[in-house]
C-alpha positions in Angstrom: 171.6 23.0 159.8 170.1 26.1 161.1 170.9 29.1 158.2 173.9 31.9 159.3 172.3 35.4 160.3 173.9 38.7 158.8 172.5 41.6 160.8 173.5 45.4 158.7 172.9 48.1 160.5 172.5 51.1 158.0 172.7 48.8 155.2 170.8 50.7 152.5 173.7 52.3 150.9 176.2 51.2 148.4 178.3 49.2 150.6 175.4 47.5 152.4 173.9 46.2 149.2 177.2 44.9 148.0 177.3 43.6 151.5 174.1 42.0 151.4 174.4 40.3 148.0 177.7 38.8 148.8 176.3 37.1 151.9 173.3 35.9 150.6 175.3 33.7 147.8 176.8 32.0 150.6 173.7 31.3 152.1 173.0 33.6 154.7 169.7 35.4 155.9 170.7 39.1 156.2 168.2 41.6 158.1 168.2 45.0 157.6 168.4 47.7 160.2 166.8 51.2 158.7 166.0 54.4 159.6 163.0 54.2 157.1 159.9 52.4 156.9 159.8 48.6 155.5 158.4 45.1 156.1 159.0 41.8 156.3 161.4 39.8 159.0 164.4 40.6 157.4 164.0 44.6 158.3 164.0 46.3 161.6 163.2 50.1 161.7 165.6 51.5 163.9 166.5 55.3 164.9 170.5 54.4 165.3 170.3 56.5 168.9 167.9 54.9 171.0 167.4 50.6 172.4 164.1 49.8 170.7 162.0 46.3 169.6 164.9 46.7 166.7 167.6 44.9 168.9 165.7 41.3 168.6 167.0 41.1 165.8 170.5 40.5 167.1 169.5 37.5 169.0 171.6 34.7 167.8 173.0 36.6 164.8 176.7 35.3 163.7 177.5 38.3 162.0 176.4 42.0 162.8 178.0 45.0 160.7 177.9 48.7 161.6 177.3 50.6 158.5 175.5 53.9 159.8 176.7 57.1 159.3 175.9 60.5 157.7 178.3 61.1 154.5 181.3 63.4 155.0 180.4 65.2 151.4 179.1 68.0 152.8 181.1 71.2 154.2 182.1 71.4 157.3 179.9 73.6 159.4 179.5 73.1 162.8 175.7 71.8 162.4 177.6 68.7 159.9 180.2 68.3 162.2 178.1 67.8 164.9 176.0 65.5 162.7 178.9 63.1 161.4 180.1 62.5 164.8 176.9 61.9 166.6 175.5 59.4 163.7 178.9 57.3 164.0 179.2 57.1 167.9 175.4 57.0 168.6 174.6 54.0 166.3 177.9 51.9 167.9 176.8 53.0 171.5 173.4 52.0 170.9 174.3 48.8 169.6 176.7 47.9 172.0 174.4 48.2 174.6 171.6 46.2 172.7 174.4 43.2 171.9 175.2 43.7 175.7 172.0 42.8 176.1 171.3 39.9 174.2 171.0 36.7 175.7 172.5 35.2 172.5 174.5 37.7 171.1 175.9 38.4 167.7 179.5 36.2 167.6 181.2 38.6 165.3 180.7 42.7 165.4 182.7 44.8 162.7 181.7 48.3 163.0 182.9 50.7 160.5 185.8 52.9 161.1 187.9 54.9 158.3 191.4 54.8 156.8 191.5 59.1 157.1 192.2 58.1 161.4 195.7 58.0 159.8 197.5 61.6 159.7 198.5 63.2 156.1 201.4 61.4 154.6 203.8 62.9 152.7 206.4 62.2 149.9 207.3 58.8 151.1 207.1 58.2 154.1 206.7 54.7 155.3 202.5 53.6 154.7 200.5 53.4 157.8 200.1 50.2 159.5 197.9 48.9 162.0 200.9 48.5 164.6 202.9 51.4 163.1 200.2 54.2 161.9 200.8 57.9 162.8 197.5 59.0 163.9 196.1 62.7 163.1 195.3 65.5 165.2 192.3 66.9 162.7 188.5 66.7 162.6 188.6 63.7 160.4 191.0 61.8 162.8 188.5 62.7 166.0 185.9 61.3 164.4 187.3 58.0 164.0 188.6 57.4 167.3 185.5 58.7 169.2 184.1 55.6 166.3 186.2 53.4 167.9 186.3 54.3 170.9 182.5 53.8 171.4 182.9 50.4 169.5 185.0 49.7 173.2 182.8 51.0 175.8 180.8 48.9 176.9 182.0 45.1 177.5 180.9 42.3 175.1 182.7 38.7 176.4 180.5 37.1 174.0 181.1 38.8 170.9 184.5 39.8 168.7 184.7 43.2 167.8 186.9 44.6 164.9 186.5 48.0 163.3 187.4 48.3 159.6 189.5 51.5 158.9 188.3 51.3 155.6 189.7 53.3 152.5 188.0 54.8 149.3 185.7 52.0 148.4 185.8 51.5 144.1 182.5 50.3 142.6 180.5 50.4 139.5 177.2 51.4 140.8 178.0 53.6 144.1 180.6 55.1 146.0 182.7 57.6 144.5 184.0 55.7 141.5 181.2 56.8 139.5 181.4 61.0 139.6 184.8 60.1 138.7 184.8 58.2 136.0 182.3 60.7 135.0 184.3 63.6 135.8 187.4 62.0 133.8 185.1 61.3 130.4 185.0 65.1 130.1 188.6 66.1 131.0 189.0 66.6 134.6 191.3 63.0 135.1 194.7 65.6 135.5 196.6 65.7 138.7 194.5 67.2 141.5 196.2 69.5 143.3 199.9 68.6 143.3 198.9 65.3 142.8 201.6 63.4 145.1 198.9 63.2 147.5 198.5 59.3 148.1 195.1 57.2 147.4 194.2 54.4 149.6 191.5 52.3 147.8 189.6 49.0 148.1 187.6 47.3 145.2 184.1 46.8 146.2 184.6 43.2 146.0 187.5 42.6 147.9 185.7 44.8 151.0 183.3 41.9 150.8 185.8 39.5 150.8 187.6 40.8 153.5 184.4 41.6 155.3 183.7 37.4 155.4 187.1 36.8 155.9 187.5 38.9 159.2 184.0 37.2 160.1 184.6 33.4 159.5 188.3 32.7 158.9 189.6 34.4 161.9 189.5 34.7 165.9 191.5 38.6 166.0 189.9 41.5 167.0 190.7 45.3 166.9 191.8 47.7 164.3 192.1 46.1 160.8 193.3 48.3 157.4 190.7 47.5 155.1 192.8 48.5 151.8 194.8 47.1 148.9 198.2 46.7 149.5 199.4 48.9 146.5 198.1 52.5 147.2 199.2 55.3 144.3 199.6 58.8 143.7 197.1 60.9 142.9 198.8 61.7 139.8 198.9 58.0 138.5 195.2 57.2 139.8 193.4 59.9 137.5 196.4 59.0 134.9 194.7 55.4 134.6 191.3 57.0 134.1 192.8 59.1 131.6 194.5 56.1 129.8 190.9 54.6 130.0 188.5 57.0 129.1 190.8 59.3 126.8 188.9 62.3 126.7 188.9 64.7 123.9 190.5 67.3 126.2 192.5 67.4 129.6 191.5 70.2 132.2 194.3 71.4 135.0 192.5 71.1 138.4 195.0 73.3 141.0 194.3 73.1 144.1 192.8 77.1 144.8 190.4 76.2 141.6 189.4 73.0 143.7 188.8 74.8 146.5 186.1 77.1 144.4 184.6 74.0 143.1 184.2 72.3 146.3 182.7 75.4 147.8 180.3 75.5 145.3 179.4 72.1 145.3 178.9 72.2 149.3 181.9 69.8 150.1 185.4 69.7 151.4 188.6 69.3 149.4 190.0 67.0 151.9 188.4 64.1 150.6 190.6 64.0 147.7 193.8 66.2 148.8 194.0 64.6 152.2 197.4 62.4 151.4 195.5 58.5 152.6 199.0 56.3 152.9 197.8 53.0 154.1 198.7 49.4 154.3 196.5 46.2 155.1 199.3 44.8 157.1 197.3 42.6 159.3 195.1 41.2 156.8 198.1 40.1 154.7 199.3 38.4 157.5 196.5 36.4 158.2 197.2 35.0 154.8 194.3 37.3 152.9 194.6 37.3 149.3 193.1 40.1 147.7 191.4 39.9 144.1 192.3 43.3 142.7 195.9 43.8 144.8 196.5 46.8 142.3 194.4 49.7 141.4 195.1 49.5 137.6 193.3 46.1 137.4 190.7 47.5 139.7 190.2 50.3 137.7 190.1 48.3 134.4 187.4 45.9 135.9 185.0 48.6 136.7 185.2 50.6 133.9 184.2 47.3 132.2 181.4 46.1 134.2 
């Protein structure tokens, strides 16, 4: 029985070694597309813009995920914009038209999308949906559909595409979890902002769970919500690391004071005023079950690990 092939494309961050541990338990050879320099048959040095000897490594692959893409904590200039776009649709163009290519192509490509396509949500509003999801009209939102759109250019009969509109990923060792649990330990787990923005989230686990799911129990394609099914305020979120961590003192973090702090610290508040509503509607009705369905037993898992 020949062993499964994982192909990760920009697979040296946090999610990608999550990734690649999960999929090597089950048995599966995963190779490693990088920008850097490496060794070995399971890496492929790869530019993520331009076809190269890199795309041989697709040949026959069951799985290939699209990882690559420069972080959004930065600010906003127009030199970072540029560069968040063109790093997302570059690396899925170039891929589709390597898997176009193949003479055995991948069976299964899930490129990365993100959960912020989905327009600010206020109060309570209904969650966002797959079928039902107001889309946004900001620099965030553009991004992801130019993502996804470039994951549909180019024709593939022989592969499944789905693009994960994933939320805030929650992990002991990477991610965002980290600064803030760190953050909370010295008093800054108080309401940010108004804090009735909503938080979308996703324990790093269950992404990998619903990463093999989408890949091996499934034949849909298209836009999938990759969340859990209980979002919460930003109010309770940071109320359950303060709960947790009980610091000795509790700092108020308004929203003008964030704004100082994130120009200082060369990033945007967005990424934690934004107001992320969403709903995994169409994994839950493939019958996905997730592990950590709410985000205080998420929460207490990782502060444990």
């Amino acid at each position: 029985m020949l062993t499964p092939k994982l192909v990760i494309a920009g697979g040296n961050g946090f999610l990608g070694r999550h990734l690649r541990a999960h999929f090597e338990r089950l048995g599966y050879r995963v190779v490693a597309l990088g920008r850097g320099p490496g060794a070995g048959s399971d890496y492929a040095q790869w530019d993520a813009r331009t076809p190269g000897p890199w795309a041989a490594a697709l040949e026959g692959a069951d799985l290939l995920v699209n990882l690559a893409g420069r972080t959004v904590d930065c600010r906003y200039t127009a030199a970072n914009k540029h560069a968040i776009l063109a790093s997302r649709v570059d690396s899925t163009r170039v891929l589709g038209e390597a898997v176009a290519a193949c003479a055995r192509p991948p069976k299964v490509w899930l490129n990365s999308s993100t959960a912020t396509i989905y327009a600010h949500t206020a109060g309570d509003r209904p969650a966002n949906t797959e079928a039902a999801g107001v889309i946004g009209d900001d620099f965030s939102t553009g991004v992801a559909m130019a993502w996804e759109a470039a994951l549909g250019a180019r024709p593939t009969p022989g592969t499944r595409r789905v693009a994960l509109r994933t939320a805030i990923v929650l992990g002991p060792d990477g991610g965002a979890f980290p600064v803030m649990a760190r953050l909370a330990r010295v008093g800054l787990c108080t309401p940010q902002g108004s804090g009735r923005q909503w938080v979308s989230w996703l324990h790093v686990a269950d992404f990998c769970r619903a990463v093999e799911f989408l890949a091996t129990q499934t034949e849909a394609d298209g836009a999938f919500n990759l969340c859990a099914p209980n979002p919460v305020p930003n109010r309770e979120f940071n109320g359950l690391l303060g709960r947790a961590l009980r610091p000795l003192v509790r700092l108020p973090q308004p929203a003008w004071l964030l704004k100082i702090g994130a120009f200082f610290l060369r990033t945007e508040t967005e990424l934690i005023l934004k107001s992320r509503k969403v709903y995994p509607q169409r994994l839950l009705d493939l019958g996905f079950q997730f592990e950590y369905p709410t985000c205080a037993a998420a929460v207490a898992e990782l502060l444990n690990a």
